[in-house]
N, C-alpha and C positions, 0 to 999 in steps of 0.2 A: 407648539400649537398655542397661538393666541387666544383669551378667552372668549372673546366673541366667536370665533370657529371651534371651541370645545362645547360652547354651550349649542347651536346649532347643528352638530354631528350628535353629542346628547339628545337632542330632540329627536332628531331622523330615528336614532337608534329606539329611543322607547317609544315612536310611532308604528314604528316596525315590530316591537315586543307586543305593543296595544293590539297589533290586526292580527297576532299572528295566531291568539288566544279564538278568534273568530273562523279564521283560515281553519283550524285545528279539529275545531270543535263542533264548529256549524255551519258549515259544508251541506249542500243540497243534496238530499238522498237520492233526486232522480233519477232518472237514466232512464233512454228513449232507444226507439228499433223495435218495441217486442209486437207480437202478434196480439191480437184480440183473440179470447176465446169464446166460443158461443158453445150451448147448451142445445147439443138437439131435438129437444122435447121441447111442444108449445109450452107458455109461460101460463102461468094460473090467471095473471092480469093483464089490461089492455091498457089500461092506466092506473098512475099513482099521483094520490095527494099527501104532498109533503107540509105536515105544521111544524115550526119550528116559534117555539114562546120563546124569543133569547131572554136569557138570564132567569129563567126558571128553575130552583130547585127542586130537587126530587120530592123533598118532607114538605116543602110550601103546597105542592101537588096534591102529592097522598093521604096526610096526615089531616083528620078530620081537625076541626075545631074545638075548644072546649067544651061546649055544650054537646059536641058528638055532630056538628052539623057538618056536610060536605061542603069544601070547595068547590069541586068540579064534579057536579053530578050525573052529566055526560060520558064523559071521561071514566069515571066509575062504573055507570052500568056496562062500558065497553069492555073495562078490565073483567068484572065478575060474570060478563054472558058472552062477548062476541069476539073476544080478541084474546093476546097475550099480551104481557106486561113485564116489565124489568126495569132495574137501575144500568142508565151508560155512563160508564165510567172514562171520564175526560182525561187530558193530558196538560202538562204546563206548558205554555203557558195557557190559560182558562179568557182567551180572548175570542170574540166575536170571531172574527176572521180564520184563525185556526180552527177556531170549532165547527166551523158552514165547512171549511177545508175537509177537517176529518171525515165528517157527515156524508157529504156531497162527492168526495174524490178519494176517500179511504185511507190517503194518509195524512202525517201528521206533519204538520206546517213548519218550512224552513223559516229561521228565527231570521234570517234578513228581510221578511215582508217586514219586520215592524220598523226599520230603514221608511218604507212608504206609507206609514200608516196604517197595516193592515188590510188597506184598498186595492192596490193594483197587484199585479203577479210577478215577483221577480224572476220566476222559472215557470214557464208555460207546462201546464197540466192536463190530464184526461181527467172526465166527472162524469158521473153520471148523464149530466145534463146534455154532455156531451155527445152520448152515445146514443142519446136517444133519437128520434125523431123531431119530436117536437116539443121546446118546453115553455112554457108561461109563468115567470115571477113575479111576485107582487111584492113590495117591502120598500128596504132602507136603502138608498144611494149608496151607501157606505159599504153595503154588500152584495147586491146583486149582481155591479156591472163588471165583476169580476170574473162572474162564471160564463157572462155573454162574451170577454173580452176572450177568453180562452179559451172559445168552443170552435170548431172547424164549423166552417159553413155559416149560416145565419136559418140556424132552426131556435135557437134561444133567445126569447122576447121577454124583456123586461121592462117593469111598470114600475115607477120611483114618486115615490112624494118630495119634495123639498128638502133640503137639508136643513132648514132653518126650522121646520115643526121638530125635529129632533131637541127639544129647549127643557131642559130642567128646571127649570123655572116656571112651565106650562099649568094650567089650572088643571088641565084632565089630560094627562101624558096616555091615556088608552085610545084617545081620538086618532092616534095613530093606526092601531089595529082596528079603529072603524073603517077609516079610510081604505084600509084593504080590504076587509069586507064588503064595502060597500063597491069597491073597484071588480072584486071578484064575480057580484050578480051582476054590474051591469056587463060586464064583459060577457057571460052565459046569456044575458038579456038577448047582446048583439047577435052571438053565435045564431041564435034561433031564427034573425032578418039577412046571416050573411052563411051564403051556399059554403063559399071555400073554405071559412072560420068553420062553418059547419063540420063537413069534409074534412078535415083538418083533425078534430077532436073524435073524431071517431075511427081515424089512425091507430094501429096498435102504438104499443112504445111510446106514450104519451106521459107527462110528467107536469103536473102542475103543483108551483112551488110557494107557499104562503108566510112570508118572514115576519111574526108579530112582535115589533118592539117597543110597547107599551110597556108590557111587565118589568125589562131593564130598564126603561128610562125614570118608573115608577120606582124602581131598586135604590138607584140612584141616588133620588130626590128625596125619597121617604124614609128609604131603608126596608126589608123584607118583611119585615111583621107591622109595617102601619098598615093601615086601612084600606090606602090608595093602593097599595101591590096586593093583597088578598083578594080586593077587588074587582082587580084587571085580571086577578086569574078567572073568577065568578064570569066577568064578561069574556074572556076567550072563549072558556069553557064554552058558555052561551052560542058565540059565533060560530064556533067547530059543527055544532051540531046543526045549526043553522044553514049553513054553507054542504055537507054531506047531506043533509036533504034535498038542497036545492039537485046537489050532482047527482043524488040516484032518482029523483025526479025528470034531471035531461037527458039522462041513459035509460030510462024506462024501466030502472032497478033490473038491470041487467044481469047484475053480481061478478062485475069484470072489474070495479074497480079498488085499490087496495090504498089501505088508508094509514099513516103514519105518521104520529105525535110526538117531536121530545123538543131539544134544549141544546142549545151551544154551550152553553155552561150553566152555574149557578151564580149566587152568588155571598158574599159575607155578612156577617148581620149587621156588620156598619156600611155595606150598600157599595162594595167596590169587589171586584175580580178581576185574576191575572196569578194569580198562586195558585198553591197546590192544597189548602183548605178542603175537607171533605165538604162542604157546603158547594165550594166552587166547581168540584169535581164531581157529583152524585147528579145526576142530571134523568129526568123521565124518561123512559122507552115502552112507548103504548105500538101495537098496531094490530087493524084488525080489517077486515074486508077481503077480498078475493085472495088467495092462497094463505091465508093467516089461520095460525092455528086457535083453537075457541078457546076459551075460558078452561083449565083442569084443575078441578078440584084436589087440595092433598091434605094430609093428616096431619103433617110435621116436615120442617125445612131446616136449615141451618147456615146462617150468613151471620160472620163474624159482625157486621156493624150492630147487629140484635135491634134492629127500626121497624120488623114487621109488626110486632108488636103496637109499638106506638100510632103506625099506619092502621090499623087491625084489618091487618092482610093474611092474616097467617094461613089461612085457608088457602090464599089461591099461589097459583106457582109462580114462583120470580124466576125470571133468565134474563142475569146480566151478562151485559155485553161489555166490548172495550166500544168506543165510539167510533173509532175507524170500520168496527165491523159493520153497521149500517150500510154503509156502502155497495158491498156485494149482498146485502140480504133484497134492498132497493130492484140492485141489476136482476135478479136470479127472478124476482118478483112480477118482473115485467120481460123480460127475456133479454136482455141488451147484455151485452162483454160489461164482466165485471169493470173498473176504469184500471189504465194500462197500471199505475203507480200505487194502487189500492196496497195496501198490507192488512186490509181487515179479511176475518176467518168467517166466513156463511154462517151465524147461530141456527142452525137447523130446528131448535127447539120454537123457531117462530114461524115455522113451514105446517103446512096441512095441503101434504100432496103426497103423491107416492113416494114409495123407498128408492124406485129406479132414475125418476126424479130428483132425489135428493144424493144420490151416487154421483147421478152425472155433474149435477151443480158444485159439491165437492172438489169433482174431478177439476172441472174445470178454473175454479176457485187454485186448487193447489200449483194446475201448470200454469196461471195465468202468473202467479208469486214467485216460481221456478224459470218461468222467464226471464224475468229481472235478476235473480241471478245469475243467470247465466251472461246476461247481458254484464253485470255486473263484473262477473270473475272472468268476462274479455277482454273489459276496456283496463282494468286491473294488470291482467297477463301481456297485452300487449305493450306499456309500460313499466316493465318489471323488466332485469336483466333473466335470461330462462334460467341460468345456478342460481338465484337469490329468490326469483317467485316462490312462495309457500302457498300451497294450495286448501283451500278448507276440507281436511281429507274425511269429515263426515257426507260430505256427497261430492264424492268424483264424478265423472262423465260418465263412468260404470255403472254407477249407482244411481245415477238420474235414470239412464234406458231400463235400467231394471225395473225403477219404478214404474216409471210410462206404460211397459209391458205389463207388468203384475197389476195395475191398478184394471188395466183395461180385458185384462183376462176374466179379474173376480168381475164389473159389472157383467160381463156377456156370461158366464156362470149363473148371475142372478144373485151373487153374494155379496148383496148392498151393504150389511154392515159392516163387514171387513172392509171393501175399499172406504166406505168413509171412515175407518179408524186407520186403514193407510196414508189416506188423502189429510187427515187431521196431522200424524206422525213428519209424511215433507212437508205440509205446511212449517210447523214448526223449523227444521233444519232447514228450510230456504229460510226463514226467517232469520237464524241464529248467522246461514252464511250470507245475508243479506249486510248482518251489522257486520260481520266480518270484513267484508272485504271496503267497508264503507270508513270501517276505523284501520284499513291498513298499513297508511301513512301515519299515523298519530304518533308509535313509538319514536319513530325516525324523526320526523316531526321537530316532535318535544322535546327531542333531545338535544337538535341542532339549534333550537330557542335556547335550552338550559345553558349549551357551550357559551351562546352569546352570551347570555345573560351574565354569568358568573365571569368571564371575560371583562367585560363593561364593568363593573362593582370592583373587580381587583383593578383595572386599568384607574378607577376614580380614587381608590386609597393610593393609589401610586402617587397620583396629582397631588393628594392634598398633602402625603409626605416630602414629597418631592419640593413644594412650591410652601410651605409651609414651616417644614423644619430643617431647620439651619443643621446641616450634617458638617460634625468639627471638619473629618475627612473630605479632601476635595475629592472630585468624582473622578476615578483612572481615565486614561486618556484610551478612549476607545478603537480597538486597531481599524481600521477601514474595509478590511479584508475582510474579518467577522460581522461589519454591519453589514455589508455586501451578501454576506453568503446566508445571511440571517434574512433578507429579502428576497432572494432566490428561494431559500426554504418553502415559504411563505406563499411565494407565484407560484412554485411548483403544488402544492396543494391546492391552490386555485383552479388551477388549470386544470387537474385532477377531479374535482368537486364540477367544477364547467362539464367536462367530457362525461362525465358518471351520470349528468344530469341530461344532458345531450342523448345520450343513447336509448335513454327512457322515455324522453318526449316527456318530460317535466315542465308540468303549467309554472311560467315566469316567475310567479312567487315562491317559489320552490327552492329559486338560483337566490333570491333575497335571504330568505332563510339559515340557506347553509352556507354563503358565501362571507356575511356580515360576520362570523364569529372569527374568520381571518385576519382581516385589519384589526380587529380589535385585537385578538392576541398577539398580533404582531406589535401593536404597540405597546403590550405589556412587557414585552421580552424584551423590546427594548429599551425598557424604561428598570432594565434587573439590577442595575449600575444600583440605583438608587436604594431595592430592597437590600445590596450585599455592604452599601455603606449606612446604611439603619440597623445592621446587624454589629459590625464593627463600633456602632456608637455607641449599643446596647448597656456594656456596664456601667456608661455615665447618665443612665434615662433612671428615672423615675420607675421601675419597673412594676412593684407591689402595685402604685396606685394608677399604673395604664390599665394592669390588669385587673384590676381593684373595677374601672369605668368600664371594662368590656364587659365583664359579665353582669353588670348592674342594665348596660346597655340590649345584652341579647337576653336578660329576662324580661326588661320593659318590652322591647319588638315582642315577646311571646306573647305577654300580658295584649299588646295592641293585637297580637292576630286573635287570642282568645275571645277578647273582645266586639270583633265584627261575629262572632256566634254568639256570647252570653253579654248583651248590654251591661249587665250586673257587672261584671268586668273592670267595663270606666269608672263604675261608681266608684271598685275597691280602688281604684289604680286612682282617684282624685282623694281619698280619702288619706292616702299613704302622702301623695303630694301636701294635701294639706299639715304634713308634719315638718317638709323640708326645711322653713326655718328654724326650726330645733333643732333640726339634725346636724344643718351647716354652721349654728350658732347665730345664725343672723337677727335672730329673735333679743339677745343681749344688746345689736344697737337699736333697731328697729322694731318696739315693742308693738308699736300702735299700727303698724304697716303689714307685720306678721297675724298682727291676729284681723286684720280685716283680708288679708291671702287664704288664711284657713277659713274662716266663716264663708267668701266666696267658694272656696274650693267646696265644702260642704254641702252649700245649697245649690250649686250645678251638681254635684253626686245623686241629687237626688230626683233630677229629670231621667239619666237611664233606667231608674229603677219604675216608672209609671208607664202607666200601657199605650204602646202604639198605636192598637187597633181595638176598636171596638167602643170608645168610647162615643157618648152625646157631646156635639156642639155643645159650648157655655162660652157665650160670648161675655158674659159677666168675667170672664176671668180675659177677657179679653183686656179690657175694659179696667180691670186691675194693673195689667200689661202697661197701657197705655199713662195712669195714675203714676205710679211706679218711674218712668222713662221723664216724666214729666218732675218729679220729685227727684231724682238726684239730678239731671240737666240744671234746677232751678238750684240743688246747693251745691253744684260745682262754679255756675258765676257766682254765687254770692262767697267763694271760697277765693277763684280767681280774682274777683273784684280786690281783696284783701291781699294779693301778691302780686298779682301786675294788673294794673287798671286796662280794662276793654276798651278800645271806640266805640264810639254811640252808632256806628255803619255795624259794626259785627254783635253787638248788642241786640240792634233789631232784628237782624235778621236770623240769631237764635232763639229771639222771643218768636217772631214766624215763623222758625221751624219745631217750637215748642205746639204753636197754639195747632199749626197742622196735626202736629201729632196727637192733638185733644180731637183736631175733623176728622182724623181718618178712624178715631177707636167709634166715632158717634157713625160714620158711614158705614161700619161694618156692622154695629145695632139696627141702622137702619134697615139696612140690604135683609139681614136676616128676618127679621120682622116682616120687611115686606112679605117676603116669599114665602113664611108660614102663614100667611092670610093669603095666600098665591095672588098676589098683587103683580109679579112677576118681579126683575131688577127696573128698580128705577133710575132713569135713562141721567138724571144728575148725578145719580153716586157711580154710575159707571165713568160717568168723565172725569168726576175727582179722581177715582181708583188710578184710569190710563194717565192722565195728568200726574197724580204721586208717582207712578211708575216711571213715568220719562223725567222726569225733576229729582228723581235721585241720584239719578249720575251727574249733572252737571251744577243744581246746588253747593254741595260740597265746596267744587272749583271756585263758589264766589266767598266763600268765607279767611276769615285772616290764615298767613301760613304759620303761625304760631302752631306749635306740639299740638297743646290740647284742647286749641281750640278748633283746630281742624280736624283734629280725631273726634270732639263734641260732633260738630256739623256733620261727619259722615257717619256717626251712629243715630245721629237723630234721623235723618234720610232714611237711611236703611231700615231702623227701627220702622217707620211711617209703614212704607213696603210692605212690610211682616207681619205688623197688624191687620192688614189687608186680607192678607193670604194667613189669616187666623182662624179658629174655629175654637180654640181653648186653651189648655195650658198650656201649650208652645209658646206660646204668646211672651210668654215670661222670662222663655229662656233668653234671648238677644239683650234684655237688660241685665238681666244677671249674668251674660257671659262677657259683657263691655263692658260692669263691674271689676267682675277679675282681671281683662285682659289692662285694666286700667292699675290695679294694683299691681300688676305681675310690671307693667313697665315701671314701678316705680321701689319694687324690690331689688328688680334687677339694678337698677341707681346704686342703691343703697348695698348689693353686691360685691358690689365693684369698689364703692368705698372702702369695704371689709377687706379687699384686698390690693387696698393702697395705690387705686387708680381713683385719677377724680378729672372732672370734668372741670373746663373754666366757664360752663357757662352752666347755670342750675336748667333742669327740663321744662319748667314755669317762659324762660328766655330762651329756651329753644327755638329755631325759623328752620323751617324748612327750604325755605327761600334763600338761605345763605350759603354759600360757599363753604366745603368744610375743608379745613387745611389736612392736605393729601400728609404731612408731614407726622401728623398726629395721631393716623391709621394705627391700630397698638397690633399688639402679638396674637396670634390664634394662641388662646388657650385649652390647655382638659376641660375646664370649667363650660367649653363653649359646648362639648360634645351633651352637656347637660341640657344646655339654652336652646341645642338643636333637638333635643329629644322629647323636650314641655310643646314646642311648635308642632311636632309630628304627632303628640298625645291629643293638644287640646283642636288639632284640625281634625281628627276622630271623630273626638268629643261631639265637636261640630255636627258634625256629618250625622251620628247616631244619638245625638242626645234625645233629640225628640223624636225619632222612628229608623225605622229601617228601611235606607234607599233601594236597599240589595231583593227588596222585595214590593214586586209590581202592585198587589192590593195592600199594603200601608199608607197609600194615598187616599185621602179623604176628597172626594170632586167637592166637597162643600167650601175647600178653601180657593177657589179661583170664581167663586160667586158673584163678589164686587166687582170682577169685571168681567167676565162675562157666564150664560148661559147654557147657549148654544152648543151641541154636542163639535167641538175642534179639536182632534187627540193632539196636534203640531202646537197647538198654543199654549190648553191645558199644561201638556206637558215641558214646557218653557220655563212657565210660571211657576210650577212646582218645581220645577229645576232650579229656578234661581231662588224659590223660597231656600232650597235647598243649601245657596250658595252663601247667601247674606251671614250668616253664622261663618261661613267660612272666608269672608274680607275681612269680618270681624277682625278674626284672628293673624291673616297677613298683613291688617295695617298695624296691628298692634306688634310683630313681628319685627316689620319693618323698623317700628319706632325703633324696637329696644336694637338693633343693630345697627341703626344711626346716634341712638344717646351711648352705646357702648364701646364707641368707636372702633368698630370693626366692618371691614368690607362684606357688603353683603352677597359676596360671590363667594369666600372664604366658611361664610358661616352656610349657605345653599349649599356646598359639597358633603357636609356631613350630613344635612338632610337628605341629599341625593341617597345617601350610602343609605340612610336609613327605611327609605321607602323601597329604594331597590331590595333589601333583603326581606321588608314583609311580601314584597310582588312575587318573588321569589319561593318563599314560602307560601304563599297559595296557590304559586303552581305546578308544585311537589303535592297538594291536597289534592289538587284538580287529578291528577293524575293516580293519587289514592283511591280515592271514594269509588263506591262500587254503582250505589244508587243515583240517577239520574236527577233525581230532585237536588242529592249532595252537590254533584257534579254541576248542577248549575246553579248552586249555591256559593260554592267558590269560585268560579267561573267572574260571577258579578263581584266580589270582593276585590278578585285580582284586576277586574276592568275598573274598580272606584279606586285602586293604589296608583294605577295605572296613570289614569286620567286626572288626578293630584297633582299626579308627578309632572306629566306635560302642561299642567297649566301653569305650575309653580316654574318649570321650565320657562313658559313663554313671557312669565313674567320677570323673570330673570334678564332674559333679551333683551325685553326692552325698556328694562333699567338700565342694563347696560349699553345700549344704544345712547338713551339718552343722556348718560352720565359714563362716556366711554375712556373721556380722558382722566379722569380723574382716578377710575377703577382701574385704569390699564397701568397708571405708576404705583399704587397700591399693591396690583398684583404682582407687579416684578419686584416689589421688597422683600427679599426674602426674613424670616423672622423663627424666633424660637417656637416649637412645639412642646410647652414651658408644662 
């Protein structure tokens, strides 16, 4: 196999590792067919009003102010006289969209909407909204037209404001929930001059839906304890009450309709949500009006978080919910079928109705849950061979009827509280066999991943032995009969794997899955030549000190996975780096080289150890950043100037990309500035910003191809960028890590000297530009498995020195301000993606140098990368498959998608180096050479 067809089979395969992690794990719980259940008894309401404050915390809510004064005074009198009150407790991810999901539709949202933004429906659903009759939204573009998009029929009307007032940057971000306000009475206005709009609302089953997203856009901008979000809750609060006057005024105080306050999520007190943050998670749950039960006084409560306190709630009674439960308490409230997919339980404790009442609503809650499974353990069973199906043997088909009968026996008895503590008990075990049979491919699954996987990783050590070290022993001449019958083996499992999967009605990806670990083993087996003549060579290797590199190698991979959980980690692991010239001796030739390696190692040690969230903008330290990038640019010419003299064409135009990088730190003072005096973004620093942004790619290309002066221009570039998408210390890291990576290329020189390789040309007269003679390509050495394992540490490094990507709220919105404001999740999320990357070209161009000044193929030296990234992916998903807890579990999940997604980019860069330098690497790679 050619190397341009290893590294492109390489790619397929970890595209197929990358999806299979999603295939596995987040998979859509739906599943469709079941009956609607309905509730025989009239419902206590005719209609309901839905508030939803996004991005509301519970304690921004509850908790008076220091002086003792109320936030929400409204809101307050309703908890202490006319309603109930609780904390809902949300789920990860803590985004807008899953949360209106849980709320509205009862369960909890499949992680491929965020594929679309959060906006559209990847899998069509039943909602409340749904069921109803008739419903009326008012709010955000960004979330309403989802639940019209997904309702049968056209009974769900919704009303949108612009996307463009969604702006962070806005002087008064609560004009938003004016705007619905003000949309809500005139629409009541019209009702009163239009018959059928009339007619309409005085429908039972009516649902009017009020999406305020002020207070998050306020979150955002401000943060939750400025002024502005206190604020906006004072003005909700204000509106709520305003607006239920108006309604029990055009019902004529009827007391038909039922009223319901809370919160898609919260959020952190550096003003971002998407984690699992108890800030992000504790969300309000007020409601109060027609079948709501009142205010009840108690003595004493007990809730591990200890908040009532602080709330001084302690008197009245809290009933939390999970968030999905909303759902059916909504349906039950107005009379409509719970929705078909809901997995929330009726809180009963928020009803004021009868006992027979709240039996049947139960009842029907529980068979509406028991549906879905059943549905579930069919489409299950009919895909299953019948000897291999295992059944969830805590509810059999026996077990279901039995229930059905015994539930319906106690209501007609009149022994309400029994069947709802029956109806609570299958609640639960539909639940338990809902996850059941939803995770019942995972083992199977993950294992036919695992086979691959470890397949792949020994096929890749095969390569590099194989193509790498010179085995004294020629390779026996293979009988033909044996490779023959060893490809037969091989089809015949195929084939086998094919039919097995056949008879099951196995979704397509299934046959990828389990079929892929065949070729690959196939070519390990016959690639066995080679492990039995590396064994034979065995007495004449190096043995102590291979194995001497393995184990130094599988505690750094530990140290890097420790690392993606305790940042602390890299520090230790830069800190032990910063000893390696002492350790290798390199420090005896290279005194002055050594200790500026350690001092750089040091001072990046000490970005993992500073907090990722939480802190204030300071753009003074921006600002330092930018000082800094500008001060060693300016003594690396005047250094080069003293060893190779510059042109006056590449002179200016690092002065250019010096003096930019003095506009872009003074733009990002400016930006901020403005927008604390809510000036909004001024419309020139926004076109410097997209201007730097598109001028850093193609910059670079115009600078001389000399070594470092083209590694200058593309960190000044990049650098520019970064300051952009600054808010504080980060700021600093890009120069201090193109510091090191600039030492690290010139240690490595100095290396290689120590071990009696040298260069004819010094790194100052390096060209990129130039032809390198194929002749001079040197040996893989042990030494490399080191130089491969500094690039797999410091592309870590990268990635977590200043935060943590693995987690969705360590994103500050403050850093994509320069360009723009406007709420765009697709763009936002770019920009922070590529802040995210800039640290990591850093590191690949400095990479690259040192495997062009150390004259080695850089295909030779990417396969021990390979191996290395392969076994941390590897190991997180062994972890994946550990963890018990959900949060865990999608904890590593995202780690083993960031090793993952490394790997195929370093992959794709691989290509097309080798694309474009194919002749040169292709007699390289056929040299075969010592593994010295």
């Amino acid at each position: 196999m050619n190397m341009i067809t290893f590294f492109i089979v390489g790619l397929v395969v970890h595209i197929v590792f990358f999806i299979s992690i999603f295939d596995i794990y987040f998979t859509s719980p739906l599943v469709h067919g079941m009956t609607p259940q309905h509730v025989p008894l009239p419902p206590p309401a005719k209609r309901l009003v839905l508030f939803v404050a996004d991005g509301l915390r519970a304690d921004s809510l509850f908790r008076p102010d220091v002086n003792g004064t109320l936030r929400a005074p409204y809101i307050r009198s309703i908890m202490e006289e006319k309603g109930t009150w609780g904390v809902s407790h949300t789920r990860v991810p803590t985004e807008s969209r899953p949360g209106h999901v849980a709320l509205i539709a009862g369960f909890y949202e499949d992680v491929s909407a965020v594929a679309k933004g959060w906006k559209e429906n990847p899998v069509e659903f039943d909602s409340v909204f749904n069921e109803s009759k008739h419903t009326w939204c008012w709010g955000s573009p960004d979330i309403l037209p989802m639940f019209a998009k997904g309702a049968s029929g056209d009974h769900v009307y919704t009303h949108t404001y612009s996307a463009e007032n969604q702006d962070f940057a806005s002087t008064d971000a609560s004009k938003l929930d004016t705007w619905v306000f003000d949309e809500v009475k005139a629409f009541f206005s019209s009702a009163r001059r239009n018959e059928t709009l009339l007619s309409r609302l005085h429908e039972d089953q009516i649902v009017l839906f009020l999406h305020l997203l002020g207070i998050d856009t306020n979150g955002h901008a401000h943060r939750p304890m400025s002024k502005e979000y206190l604020e906006n809750i004072a003005y909700v609060d204000a509106g709520v009450e305003e607006i239920v006057s108006m309604i029990e005024d055009f019902f004529e105080n009827d007391g038909k309709t039922a009223y319901v306050f809370t919160s898609d999520h919260g959020m952190t007190n550096w003003g971002s949500h998407g984690a699992g943050h108890p800030s992000e998670t504790l969300t309000p749950l007020v409601l109060w009006g027609a079948g709501a039960q009142t205010a009840q006084k108690v003595t004493s409560q007990d809730f591990e978080d200890q908040l009532l306190h602080e709330w001084n709630l302690e008197h009245l009674r809290r009933v939390d919910v999970n968030q999905a439960d909303i759902a059916p308490l909504m349906s039950s409230l107005i009379g409509v079928p719970i929705p078909l997919n809901s997995v929330g339980v009726l809180p009963l404790h928020y009803l004021d109705n009868s006992e027979h009442f709240k039996a049947e609503s139960m009842y029907a809650n529980s068979v509406q849950i028991l549906e879905q499974f059943k549905v579930k353990m069919a489409q299950k069973k009919e895909t299953t061979l019948s000897f291999l199906f295992t059944p969830y043997k805590s509810l059999t088909e026996s077990r279901q009827l039995d229930f059905v009968r015994k539930a319906r026996s106690l209501i007609q008895q009149e022994k309400y509280d029994e069947a709802i503590r029956l109806c609570n008990a299958m609640i639960a075990q539909a639940l338990e066999g809902l996850s059941y049979y939803h995770t019942y491919d995972r083992f199977f699954l993950g294992t036919s991943v695992v086979v691959g996987f470890v397949g792949w990783t020994s096929y890749v050590v095969l390569v590099i032995l194989k193509t790498h070290a010179s085995l004294r022993k020629p390779h026996a001449h293979r009988d033909p009969v044996s490779a023959r019958s060893l490809w037969r083996v091989f089809a015949c499992v195929a084939l086998m794997i094919i039919a097995f999967l056949l008879i099951q009605a196995s979704p397509w990806t299934y046959y990828i899955y389990c079929l892929l670990p065949v070729p690959v083993w196939y070519s390990v087996f016959k690639e066995f030549g080679t492990l039995a003549d590396l064994m034979n060579s065995a007495p004449s290797l190096p043995l102590s000190k291979c194995f001497g590199y393995f184990v130094v190698v599988i505690l750094g991979i530990e140290l890097l996975v420790i690392g993606f959980f305790y940042r602390a980690m890299l520090t230790m692991g830069l800190v032990v780096l910063s000893g390696w010239p002492v350790i290798s001796q390199l420090y005896t030739q290279a005194k002055g080289m050594s200790l500026s390696w350690a001092l750089g190692c040091l001072f990046l040690a000490t970005f993992p150890l500073m907090p990722v969230v939480g802190r204030e903008p300071n753009v003074h330290l921006v600002t330092c950043a930018g000082s800094l990038t500008l001060l060693t640019s300016a003594s690396f010419l005047w250094l080069s100037r003293r060893r190779t003299p510059l042109q006056w064409r590449d002179c200016q135009l690092c002065i250019a990309q010096m003096v930019h990088v003095a506009l872009c730190a003074y733009v990002l003072n400016s930006t901020h500035s403005s927008l604390k005096v809510k000036q909004g973004l001024p419309i020139v620093n926004q076109i410097i910003s997209w201007t730097t942004l598109a001028s850093s790619f193609v910059v670079p290309l115009l600078s001389s191809t000399r070594l470092f002066q083209r590694l200058l221009s593309i960190s000044l570039s990049l650098v520019s960028t970064y300051l952009l998408l600054s808010t504080g210390y980060e700021a600093l890291f890009p120069p201090v890590l193109c510091w090191l990576m600039f030492v690290w290329i010139n240690i490595e020189q100095e290396a290689m000297h120590t071990q009696g390789i040298s260069n004819k040309l010094g790194l100052s007269s390096f060209d990129f530009a130039e032809n390198i003679d194929i002749t001079n390509i040197r040996q893989l050495k042990l030494d490399d498995i080191r130089r491969s394992y500094f690039f797999v540490f410091f592309i870590i490094t990268a990635f977590f020195g200043t935060g943590n990507i693995a987690s969705i709220n360590s994103f500050d919105p403050a850093s994509i301000y320069c360009f723009l404001t406007v709420f765009n999740p697709f763009i936002m999320g770019a920009l922070m993606m590529w802040k995210v990357l800039i640290p990591f070209v850093i590191v690949m161009c400095a990479f690259e140098t040192i495997q062009v000044s150390t004259r080695l193929s850089s295909r030779s030296l990417f396969l021990i990368v390979l191996v290395i990234s392969d076994l941390m992916a590897l190991h997180f998903f062994f972890l994946v498959k550990d963890y018990g807890s959900w949060l865990d579990i999608g904890t590593s999940i995202s780690h083993y998608v960031i090793v993952m997604s490394m790997t195929i980019f370093l992959m794709l860069l691989s290509i097309m180096s080798h694309v474009l330098t194919s002749k040169r690497i292709h007699v390289g790679w056929r040299k075969k050479t010592h593994f010295t």
